[in-house]
C-alpha positions in Angstrom: -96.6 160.6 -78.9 -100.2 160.0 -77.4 -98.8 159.7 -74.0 -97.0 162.7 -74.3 -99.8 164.7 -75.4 -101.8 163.8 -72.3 -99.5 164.1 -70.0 -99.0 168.0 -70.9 -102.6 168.7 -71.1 -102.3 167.8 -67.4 -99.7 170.0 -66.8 -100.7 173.4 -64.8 -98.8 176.4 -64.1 -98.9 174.6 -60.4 -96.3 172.4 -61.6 -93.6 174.9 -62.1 -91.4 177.1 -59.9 -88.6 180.1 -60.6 -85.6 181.0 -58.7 -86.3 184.3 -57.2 -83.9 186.9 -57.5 -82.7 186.4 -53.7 -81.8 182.3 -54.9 -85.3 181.1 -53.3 -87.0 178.5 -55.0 -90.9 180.3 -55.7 -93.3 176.8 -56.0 -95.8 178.1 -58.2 -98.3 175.1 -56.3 -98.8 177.2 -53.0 -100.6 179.8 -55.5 -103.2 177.3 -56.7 -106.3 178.6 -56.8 -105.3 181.6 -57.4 -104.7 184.2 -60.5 -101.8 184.7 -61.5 -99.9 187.7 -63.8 -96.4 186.7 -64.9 -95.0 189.2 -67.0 -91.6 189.4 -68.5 -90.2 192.2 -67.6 -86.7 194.8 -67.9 -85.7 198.0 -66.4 -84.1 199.8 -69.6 -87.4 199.6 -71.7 -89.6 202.2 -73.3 -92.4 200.1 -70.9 -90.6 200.1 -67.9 -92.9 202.7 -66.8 -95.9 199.4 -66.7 -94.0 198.8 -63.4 -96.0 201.4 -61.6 -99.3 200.1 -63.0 -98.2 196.0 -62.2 -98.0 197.5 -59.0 -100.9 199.1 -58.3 -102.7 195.8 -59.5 -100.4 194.1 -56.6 -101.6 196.2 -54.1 -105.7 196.5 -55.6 -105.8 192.6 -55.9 -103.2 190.7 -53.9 -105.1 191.0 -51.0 -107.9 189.2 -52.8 -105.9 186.5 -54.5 -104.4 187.9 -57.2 -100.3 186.8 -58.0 -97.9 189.1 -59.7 -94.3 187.8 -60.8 -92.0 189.9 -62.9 -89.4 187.7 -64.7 -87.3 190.0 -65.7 -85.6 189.1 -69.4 -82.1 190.2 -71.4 -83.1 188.8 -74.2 -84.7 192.5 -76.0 -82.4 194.9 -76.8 -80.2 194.6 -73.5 -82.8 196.4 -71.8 -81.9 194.4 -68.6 -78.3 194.2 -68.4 -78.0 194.5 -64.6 -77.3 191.9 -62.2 -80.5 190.7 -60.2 -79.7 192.8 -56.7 -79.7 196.0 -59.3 -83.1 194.9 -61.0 -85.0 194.4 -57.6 -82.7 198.3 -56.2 -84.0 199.8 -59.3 -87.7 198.0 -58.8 -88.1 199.1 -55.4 -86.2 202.6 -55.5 -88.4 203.9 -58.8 -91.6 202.2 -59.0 -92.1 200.6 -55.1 -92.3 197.0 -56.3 -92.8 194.6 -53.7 -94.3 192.0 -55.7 -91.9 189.1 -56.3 -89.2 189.2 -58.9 -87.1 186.1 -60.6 -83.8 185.3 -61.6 -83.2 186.5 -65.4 -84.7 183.8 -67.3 -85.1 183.5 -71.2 -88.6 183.4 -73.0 -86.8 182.4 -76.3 -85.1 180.3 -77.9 -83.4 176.9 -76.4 -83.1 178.0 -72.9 -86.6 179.3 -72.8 -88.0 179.2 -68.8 -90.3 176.2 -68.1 -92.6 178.9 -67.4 -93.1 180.4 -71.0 -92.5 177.0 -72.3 -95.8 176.4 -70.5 -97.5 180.2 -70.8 -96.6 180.3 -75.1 -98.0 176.6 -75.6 -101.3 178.1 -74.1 -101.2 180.7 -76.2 -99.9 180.7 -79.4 -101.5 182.3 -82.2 -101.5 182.9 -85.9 -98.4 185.4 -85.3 -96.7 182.2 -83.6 -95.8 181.7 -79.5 -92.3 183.4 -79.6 -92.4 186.9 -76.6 -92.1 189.6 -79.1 -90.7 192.3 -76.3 -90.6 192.9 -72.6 -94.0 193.5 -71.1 -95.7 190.7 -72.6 -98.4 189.9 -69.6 -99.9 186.5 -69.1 -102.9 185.8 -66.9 -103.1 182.4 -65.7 -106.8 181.5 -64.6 -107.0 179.5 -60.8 -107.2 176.2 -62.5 -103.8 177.0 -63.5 -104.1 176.2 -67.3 -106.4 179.1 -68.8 -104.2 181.7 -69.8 -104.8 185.1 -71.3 -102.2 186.9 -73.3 -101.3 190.7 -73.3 -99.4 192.4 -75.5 -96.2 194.9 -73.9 -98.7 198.2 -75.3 -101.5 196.8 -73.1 -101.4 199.4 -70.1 -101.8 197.0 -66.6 -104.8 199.2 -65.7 -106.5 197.4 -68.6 -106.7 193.6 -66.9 -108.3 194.9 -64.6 -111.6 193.8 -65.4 -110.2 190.8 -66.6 -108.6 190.1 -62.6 -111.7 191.2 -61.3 -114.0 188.1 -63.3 -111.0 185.5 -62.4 -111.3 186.6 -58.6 -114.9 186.3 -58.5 -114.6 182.5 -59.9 -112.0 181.9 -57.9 -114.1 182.8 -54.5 -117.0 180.7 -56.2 
């Protein structure tokens, strides 16, 4: 049990990769260093409209370091129900996403992602880990184990502060 313990405090988010939705593997080590926002995400939800505002944060930050991944999730709702070539159409054609998009993946239950295995042990809280709905936003610090969470209501525009203080110790 001991063992276990310490071996996943050594765990980072740089020890974990997604499918994307074109069947590439994404290695999350070639972003170490780096910031990343991973947010689960779906296309038939009251906060799909936080797609315009994830974007602009790709195209304000990316240049300086700054990692966005939607992951998009059926697990709310059926508010993703399409097929992943109709997520990134719908991405592309209504907000202009050209950040990087996964597979569906679960955040719940026995088939949770590695990646919100990892993202909901760093941040559970009185209310418990489980992802509530889509939108939930997660900032990963460069060391790769610091995470911040967001709830879905939490308009993009508002990390922007928080992105800003991660870049600065990242270029430190």
């Amino acid at each position: 049990q001991v063992v276990h313990n310490m071996v996943m405090t050594e765990t980072t988010i740089f020890d974990l990769s997604a499918t994307s939705n074109r069947g590439e593997e994404i290695d999350f080590a070639q972003f170490r260093g780096r910031p990343m926002l991973l947010v689960n995400t779906a296309s038939k939800c009251g906060f799909t409209p936080q797609y315009d505002g994830l974007q602009e944060l790709h195209e304000k930050y990316g240049p300086e370091g700054l990692v966005v991944i939607g992951l998009p999730c059926d697990q709310f709702a059926n508010q993703e129900p399409g097929d992943d070539a109709e997520i990134e159409e719908f991405c592309r054609i209504n907000f202009g996403v050209t950040f990087p998009l996964t597979t569906k993946v679960d955040v719940n239950g026995k088939n949770t992602h590695p990646v919100f295995a990892f993202l909901r042990e760093r941040t559970g809280g009185l209310l418990g880990s489980s992802i509530k709905w889509n939108f939930t936003k997660f900032l990963v610090a460069p060391d790769g184990q610091t995470v911040k969470r967001y709830s879905p209501r939490t308009d993009p525009a508002n990390l922007a502060d928080d992105i800003e203080s991660l870049l600065v110790d990242a270029a430190a």
